[in-house]
C-alpha positions as CSV (number, residue, x, y, z in Angstrom):
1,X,-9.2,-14.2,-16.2
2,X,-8.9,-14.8,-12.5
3,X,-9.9,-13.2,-9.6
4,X,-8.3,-10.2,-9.2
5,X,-6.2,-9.8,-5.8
6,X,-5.2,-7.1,-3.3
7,X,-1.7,-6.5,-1.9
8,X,-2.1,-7.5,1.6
9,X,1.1,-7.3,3.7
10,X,3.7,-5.0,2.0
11,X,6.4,-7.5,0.3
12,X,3.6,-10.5,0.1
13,X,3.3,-9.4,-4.1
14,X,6.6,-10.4,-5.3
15,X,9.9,-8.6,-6.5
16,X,10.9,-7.2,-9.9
17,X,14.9,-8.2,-10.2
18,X,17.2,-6.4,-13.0
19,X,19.7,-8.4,-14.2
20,X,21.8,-6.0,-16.6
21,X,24.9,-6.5,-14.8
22,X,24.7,-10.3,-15.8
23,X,23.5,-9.6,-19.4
24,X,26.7,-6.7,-20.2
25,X,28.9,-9.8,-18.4
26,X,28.0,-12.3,-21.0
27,X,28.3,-9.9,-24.1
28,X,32.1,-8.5,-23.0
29,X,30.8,-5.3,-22.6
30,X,31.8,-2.3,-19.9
31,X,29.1,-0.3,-18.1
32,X,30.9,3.2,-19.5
33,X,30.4,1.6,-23.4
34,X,26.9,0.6,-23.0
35,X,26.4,4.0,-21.3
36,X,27.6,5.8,-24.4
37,X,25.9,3.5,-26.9
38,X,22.6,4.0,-25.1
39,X,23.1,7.8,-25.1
40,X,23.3,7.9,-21.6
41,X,24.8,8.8,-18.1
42,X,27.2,6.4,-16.2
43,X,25.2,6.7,-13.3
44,X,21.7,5.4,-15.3
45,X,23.7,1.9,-16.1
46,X,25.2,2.3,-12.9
47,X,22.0,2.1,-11.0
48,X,20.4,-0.5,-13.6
49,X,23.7,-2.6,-13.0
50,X,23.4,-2.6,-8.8
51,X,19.4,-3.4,-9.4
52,X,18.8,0.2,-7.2
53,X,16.9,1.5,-10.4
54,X,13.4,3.5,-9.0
55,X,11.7,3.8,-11.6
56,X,12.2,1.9,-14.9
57,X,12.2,4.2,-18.0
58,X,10.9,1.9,-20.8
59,X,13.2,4.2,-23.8
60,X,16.1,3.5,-21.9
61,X,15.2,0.0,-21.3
62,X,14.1,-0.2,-25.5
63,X,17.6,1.0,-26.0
64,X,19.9,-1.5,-23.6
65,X,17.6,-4.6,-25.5
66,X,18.5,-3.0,-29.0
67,X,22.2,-2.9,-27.9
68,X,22.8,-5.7,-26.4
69,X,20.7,-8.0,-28.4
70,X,18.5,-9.6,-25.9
71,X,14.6,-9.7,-24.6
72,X,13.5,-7.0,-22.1
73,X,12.8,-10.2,-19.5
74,X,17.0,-11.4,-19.9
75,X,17.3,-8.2,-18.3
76,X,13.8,-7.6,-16.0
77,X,12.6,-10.6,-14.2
78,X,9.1,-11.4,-11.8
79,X,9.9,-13.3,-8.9
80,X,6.1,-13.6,-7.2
């Protein structure tokens, strides 16, 4: 294991990136459909579509990957 770091300037650590919007797109799917087979508001894909989610709820997240067929990181991606 390496040596552990510190965040150092605010933005120096990275960015997480959701990519639902490009996932739904390849599968033919609509936002309002994948809101109603994930048991969910509009305004949830909505915000996980436009990458403005605040904080990531890992059911919700279970739920899109069961759906739609895919791995959590097709949808979440690390860009350091």
């Amino acid at each position: 294991m390496g040596e552990l770091r510190s965040v150092v300037n605010l933005g120096s650590y990275g960015k997480v990136s959701i990519h639902l919007k490009e996932v739904i797109e390849q599968r033919g799917i609509t936002r309002y459909r994948l809101a109603k087979l994930a048991d969910t508001r509009f305004e949830v894909v909505e915000k996980w579509c436009s990458n403005t989610v605040e904080r990531i709820d890992s059911d919700v997240l279970a739920r899109f990957c069961y759906i739609l067929d895919c791995q959590i990181t097709d949808i979440i991606r690390y860009t350091p």
